[in-house]
C-alpha positions as CSV (number, residue, x, y, z in Angstrom):
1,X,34.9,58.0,-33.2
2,X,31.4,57.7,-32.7
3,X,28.8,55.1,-34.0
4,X,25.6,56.6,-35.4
5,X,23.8,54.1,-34.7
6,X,24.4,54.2,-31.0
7,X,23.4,58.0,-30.7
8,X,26.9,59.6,-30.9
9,X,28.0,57.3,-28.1
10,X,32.0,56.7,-28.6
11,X,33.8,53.1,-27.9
12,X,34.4,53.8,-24.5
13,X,30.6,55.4,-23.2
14,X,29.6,51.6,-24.4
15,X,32.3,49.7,-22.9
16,X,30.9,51.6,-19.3
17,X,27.3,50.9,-20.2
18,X,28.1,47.1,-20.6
19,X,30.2,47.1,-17.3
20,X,27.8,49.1,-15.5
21,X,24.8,46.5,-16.6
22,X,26.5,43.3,-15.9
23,X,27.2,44.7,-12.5
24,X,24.0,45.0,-11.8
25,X,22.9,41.5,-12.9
26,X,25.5,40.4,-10.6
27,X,24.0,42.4,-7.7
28,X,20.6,40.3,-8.3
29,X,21.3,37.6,-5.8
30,X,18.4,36.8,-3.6
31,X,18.6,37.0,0.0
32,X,16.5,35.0,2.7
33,X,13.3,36.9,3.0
34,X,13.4,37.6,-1.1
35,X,13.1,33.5,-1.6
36,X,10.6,32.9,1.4
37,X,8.4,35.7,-0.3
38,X,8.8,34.1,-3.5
39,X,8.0,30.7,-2.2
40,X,5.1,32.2,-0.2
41,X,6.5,31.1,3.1
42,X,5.4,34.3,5.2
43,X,6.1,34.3,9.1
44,X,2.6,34.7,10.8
45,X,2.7,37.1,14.5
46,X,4.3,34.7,17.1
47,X,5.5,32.2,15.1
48,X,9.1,31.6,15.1
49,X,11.1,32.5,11.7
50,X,12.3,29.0,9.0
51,X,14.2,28.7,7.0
52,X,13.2,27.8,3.1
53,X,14.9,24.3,3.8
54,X,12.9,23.7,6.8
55,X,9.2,24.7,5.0
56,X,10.1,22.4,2.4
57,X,11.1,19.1,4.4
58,X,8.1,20.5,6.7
59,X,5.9,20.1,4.1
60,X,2.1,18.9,3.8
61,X,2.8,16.2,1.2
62,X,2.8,12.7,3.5
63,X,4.1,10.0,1.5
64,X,2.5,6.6,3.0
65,X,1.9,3.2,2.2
66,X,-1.4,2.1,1.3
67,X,-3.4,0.1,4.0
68,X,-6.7,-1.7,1.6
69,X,-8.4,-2.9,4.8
70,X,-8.8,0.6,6.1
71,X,-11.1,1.4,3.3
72,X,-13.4,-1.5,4.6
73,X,-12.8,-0.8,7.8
74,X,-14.2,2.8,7.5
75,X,-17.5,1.3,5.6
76,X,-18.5,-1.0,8.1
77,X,-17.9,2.0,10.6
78,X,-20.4,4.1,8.6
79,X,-22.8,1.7,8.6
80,X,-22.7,1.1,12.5
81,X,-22.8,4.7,12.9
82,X,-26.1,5.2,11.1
83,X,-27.5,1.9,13.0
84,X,-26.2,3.7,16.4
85,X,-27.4,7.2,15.7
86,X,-30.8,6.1,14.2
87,X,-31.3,4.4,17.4
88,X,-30.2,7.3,19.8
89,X,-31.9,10.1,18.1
90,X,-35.2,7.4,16.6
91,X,-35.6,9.4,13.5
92,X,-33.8,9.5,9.8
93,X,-30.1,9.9,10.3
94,X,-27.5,9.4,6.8
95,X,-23.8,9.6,8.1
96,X,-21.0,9.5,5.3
97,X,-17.2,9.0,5.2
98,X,-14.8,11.1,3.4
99,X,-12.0,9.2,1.7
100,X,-9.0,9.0,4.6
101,X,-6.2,11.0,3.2
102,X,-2.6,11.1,4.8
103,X,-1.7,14.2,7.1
104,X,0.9,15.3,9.3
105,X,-0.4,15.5,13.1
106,X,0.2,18.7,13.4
107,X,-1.3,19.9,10.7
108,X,-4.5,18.3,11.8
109,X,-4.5,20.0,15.1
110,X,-4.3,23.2,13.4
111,X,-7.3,22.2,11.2
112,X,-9.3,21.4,13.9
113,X,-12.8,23.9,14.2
114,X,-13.2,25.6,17.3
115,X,-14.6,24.8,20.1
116,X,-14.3,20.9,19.5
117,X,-14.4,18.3,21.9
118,X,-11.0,16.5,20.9
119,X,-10.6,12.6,23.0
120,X,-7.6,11.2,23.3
121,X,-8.4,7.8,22.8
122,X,-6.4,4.3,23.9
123,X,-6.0,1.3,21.9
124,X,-5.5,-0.8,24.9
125,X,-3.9,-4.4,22.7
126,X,-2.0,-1.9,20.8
127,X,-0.4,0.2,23.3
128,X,-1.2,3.4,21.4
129,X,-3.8,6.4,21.4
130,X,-5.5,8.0,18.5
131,X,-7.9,11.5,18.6
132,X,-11.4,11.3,18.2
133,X,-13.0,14.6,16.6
134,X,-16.8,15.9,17.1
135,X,-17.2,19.2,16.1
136,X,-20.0,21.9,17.9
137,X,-22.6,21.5,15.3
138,X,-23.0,17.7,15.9
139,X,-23.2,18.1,19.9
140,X,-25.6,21.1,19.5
141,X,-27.6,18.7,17.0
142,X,-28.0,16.1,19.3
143,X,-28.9,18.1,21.9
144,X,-31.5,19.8,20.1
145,X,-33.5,16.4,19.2
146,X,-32.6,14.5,22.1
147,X,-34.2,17.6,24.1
148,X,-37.5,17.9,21.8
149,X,-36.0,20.7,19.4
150,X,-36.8,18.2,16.4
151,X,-38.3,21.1,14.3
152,X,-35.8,24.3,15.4
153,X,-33.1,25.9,13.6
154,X,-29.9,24.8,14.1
155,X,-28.2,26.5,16.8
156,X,-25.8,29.2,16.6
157,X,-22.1,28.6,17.3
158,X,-21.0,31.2,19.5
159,X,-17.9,30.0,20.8
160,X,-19.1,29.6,24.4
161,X,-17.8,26.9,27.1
162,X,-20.0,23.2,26.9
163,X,-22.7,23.3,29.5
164,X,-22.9,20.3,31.9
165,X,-25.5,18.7,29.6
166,X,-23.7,19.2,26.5
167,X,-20.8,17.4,27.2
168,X,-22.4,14.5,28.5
169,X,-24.4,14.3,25.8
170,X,-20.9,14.4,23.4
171,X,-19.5,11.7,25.2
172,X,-22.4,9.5,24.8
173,X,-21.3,10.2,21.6
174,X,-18.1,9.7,21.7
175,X,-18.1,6.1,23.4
176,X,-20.8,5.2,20.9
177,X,-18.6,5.9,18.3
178,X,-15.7,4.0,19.9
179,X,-17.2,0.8,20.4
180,X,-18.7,0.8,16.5
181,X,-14.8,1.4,15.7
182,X,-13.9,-1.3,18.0
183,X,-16.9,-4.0,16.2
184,X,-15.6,-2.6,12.8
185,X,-11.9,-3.9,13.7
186,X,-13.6,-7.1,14.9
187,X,-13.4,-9.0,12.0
188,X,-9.4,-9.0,11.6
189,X,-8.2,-8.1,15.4
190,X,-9.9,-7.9,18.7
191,X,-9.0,-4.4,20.4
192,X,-11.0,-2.3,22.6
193,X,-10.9,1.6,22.1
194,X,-11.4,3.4,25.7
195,X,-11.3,7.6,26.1
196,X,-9.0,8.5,28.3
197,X,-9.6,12.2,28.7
198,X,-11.7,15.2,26.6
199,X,-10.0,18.3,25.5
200,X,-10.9,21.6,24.3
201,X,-7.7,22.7,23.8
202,X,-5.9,21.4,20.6
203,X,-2.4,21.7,22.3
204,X,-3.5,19.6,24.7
205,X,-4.7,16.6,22.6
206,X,-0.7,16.1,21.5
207,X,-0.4,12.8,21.6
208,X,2.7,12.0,19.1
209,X,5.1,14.9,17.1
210,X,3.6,17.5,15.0
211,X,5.6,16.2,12.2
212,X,4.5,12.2,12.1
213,X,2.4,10.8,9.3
214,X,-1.3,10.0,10.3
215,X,-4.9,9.3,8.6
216,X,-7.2,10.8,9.1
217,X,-11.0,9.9,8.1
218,X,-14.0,12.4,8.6
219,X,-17.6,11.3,9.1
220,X,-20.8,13.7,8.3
221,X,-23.7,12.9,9.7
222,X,-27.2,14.4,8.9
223,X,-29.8,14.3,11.8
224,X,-33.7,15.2,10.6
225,X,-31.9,18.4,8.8
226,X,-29.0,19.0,11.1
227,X,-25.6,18.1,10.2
228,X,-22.0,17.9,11.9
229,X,-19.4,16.0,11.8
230,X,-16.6,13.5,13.8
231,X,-12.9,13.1,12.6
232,X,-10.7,10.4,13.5
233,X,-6.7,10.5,13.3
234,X,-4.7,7.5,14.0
235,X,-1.2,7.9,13.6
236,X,0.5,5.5,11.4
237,X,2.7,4.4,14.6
238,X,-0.2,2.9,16.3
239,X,-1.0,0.8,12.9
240,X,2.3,-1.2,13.2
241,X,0.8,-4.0,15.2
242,X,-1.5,-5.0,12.8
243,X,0.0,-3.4,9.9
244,X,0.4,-6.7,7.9
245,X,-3.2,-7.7,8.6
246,X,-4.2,-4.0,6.7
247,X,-2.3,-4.6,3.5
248,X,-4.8,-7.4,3.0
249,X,-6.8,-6.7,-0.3
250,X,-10.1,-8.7,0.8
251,X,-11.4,-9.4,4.7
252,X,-10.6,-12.9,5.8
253,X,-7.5,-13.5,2.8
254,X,-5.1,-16.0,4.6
255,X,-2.2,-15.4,1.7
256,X,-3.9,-18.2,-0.6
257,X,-4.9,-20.8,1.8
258,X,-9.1,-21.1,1.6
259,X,-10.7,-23.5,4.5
260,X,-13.8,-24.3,2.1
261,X,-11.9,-26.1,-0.8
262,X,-9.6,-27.4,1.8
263,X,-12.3,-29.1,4.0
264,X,-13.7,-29.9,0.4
265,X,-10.6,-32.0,-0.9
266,X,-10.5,-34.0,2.4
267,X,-14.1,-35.3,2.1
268,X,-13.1,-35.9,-1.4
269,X,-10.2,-38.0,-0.3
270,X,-11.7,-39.9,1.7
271,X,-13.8,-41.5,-0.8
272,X,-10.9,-41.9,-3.6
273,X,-10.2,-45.8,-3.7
274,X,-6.5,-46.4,-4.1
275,X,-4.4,-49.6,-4.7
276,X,-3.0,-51.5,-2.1
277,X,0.1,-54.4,-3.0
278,X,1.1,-56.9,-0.8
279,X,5.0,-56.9,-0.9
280,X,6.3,-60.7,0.8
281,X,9.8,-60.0,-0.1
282,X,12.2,-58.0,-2.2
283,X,15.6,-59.4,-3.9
284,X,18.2,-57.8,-6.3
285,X,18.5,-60.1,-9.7
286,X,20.8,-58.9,-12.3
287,X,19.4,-58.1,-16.1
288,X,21.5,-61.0,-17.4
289,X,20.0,-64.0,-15.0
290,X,16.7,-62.1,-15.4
291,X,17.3,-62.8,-20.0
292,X,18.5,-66.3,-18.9
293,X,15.3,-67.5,-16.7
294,X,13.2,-70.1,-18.1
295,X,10.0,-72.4,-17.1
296,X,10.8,-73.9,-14.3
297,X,13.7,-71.6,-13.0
298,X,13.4,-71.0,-9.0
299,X,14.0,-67.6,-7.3
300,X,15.5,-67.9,-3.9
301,X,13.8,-64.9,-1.2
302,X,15.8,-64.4,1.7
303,X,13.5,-64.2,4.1
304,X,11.1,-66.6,6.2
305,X,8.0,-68.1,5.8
306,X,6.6,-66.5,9.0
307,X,8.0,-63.0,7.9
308,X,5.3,-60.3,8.2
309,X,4.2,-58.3,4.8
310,X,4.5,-54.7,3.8
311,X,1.3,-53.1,2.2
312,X,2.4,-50.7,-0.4
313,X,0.7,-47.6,-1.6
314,X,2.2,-47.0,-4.8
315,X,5.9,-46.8,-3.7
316,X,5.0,-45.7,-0.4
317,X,5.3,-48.4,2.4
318,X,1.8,-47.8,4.9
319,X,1.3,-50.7,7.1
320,X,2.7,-54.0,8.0
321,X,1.1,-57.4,9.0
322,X,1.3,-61.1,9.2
323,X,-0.1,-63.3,6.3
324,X,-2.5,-66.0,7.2
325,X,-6.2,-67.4,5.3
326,X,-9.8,-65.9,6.2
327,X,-12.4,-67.8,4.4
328,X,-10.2,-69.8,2.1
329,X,-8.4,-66.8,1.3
330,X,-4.8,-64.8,1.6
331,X,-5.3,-62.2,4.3
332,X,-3.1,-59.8,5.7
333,X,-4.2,-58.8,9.5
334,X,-2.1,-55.1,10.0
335,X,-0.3,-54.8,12.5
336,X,1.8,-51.8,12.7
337,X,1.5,-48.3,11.1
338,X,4.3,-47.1,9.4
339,X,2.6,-43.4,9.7
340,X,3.1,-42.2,5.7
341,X,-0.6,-41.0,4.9
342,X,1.0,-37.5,4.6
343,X,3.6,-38.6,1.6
344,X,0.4,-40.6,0.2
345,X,-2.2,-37.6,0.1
346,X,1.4,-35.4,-1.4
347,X,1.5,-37.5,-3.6
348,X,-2.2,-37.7,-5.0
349,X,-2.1,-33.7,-5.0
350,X,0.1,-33.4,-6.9
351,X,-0.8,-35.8,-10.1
């Protein structure tokens, strides 16, 4: 029989149609190049082929912990920078800092505008090296006004090789810029930043794996209407010696301890007048003869008459003497120190 409804199609035509339709959902399975296509993870011309597992692990997201006294840091660097440059170039110079963000080295490297002059730079007290950026438009700026180009256009960058005088312009540059970095870690380590060599090359500039988290900061700096610009990248390896010092939240915290209140208190201290007893001699009585004593009762000390006397600070024993008269009166001349001015000033802190 045959369904009107279904165009004069009998039981069996449908029971095909269904078979032949659910074989082709099944036949829908994605292959390799079908998910890195969807993904848009295209293989570039000589580049070796990834998987989809290997993009994804490989990815640009850095997850990192956050370092407060790098953002400080990177101020007082911008701020040296202007001084520096104002002074090399004498005329109106405005540097600014991009936010440092988290990257992966490599990454970086591939970022990098060419032709750069990339140094690979050595933090001599912590054993490590970091890349310091400056980018064609900055060298050919300087250039310009240090040669008496003040009012030219800005030069075109044609991608040719650094003349002689270019390149020792950039690495007046370039160790300007280090010791500023150097004074800006000043204040919370001492550690000199030297440039070992200058490449042109980013795949010479390697100076940890291509996959290792870094920051890395950019500077812009505008010279009399000329601009370029100088990244830094220190990898987050080169960090670890003074890692703890950078998850400080101000400059100068010293996890609660603060030298001005401290030296403060002492002076304080030192003027506070305190009560001093003269303890003779100390006996156990029991309540019961202590009820029973009356006018006239005699307590027996067993000790001598020439036994010396403990001053007391509260209950805290400080010095000890012998008793004697000075002027018609009881006087105790000290003469050992029982060395408890420690427990005495605990003691006062904490009332």
């Amino acid at each position: 029989m045959s369904d009107p409804e279904m165009g004069g199609v009998d039981g069996e035509d449908v029971h095909a149609v269904w078979e032949s339709m659910l074989a082709a959902e099944a036949d829908k399975t994605l292959n390799q190049s079908e998910i890195d296509q969807l993904l848009q993870f295209e293989e570039g011309e000589g580049r070796q082929p990834r998987s989809v597992i290997d993009q994804i692990v490989n990815s640009s997201f850095v997850n990192y912990d956050r370092l407060p006294m790098l953002d400080v840091i990177f101020d007082r660097l911008v701020r040296m920078m202007s001084s520096s440059f104002r002074n090399l170039t004498s005329g109106n110079v405005e540097v600014t800092g991009v936010v440092p963000a988290a990257v992966r080295f490599g990454d970086f490297l591939s970022s990098i505008p060419l032709p750069s002059l990339i140094t690979v730079v050595k933090a001599e007290e912590w054993d490590s090296t970091l890349l310091l950026t400056v980018d064609s438009e900055l060298i050919y700026s300087v250039v310009d006004i240090l040669l008496g180009g003040r009012r030219s256009e800005p030069a075109p960058i044609d991608g040719r090789p650094y003349t002689v005088i270019e390149r020792a312009l950039a690495e007046r540059i370039i160790k300007m810029v280090l010791r500023d970095l150097g004074t800006a870690f000043a204040p919370l380590t001492d550690v000199h930043f030297t440039a070992e060599r200058i490449e042109t090359n980013p795949q010479f500039a390697t100076v940890t794996r291509s996959n290792n988290a870094a920051i890395a900061v950019t500077f812009n700096a505008q010279l009399d209407g000329r601009g370029g610009s100088i990244s830094l990248l220190v990898p987050y390896a080169a960090l670890e010696p003074v890692r703890n010092v950078l998850l400080q939240q101000f400059m100068g915290e010293k996890f609660g301890r603060d030298s001005m209140w401290e030296n403060h208190l002492k002076s304080e201290l030192r003027r506070t007048n305190v009560d001093l007893s003269a303890v003779l001699a100390q006996t156990t009585v029991d309540l019961a003869d202590i009820l029973a004593w009356k006018p006239g009762t005699q307590l027996t000390l067993d000790v001598r008459a020439d036994a010396r006397a403990t001053l007391n600070c509260g209950h805290v024993a400080m010095f000890q003497g012998e008793m004697g008269q000075r002027n018609g009166r009881v006087a105790i001349r000290i003469e050992s120190d029982l060395g408890t001015q420690d427990e005495v000033i605990h003691g006062l802190l904490q009332r």
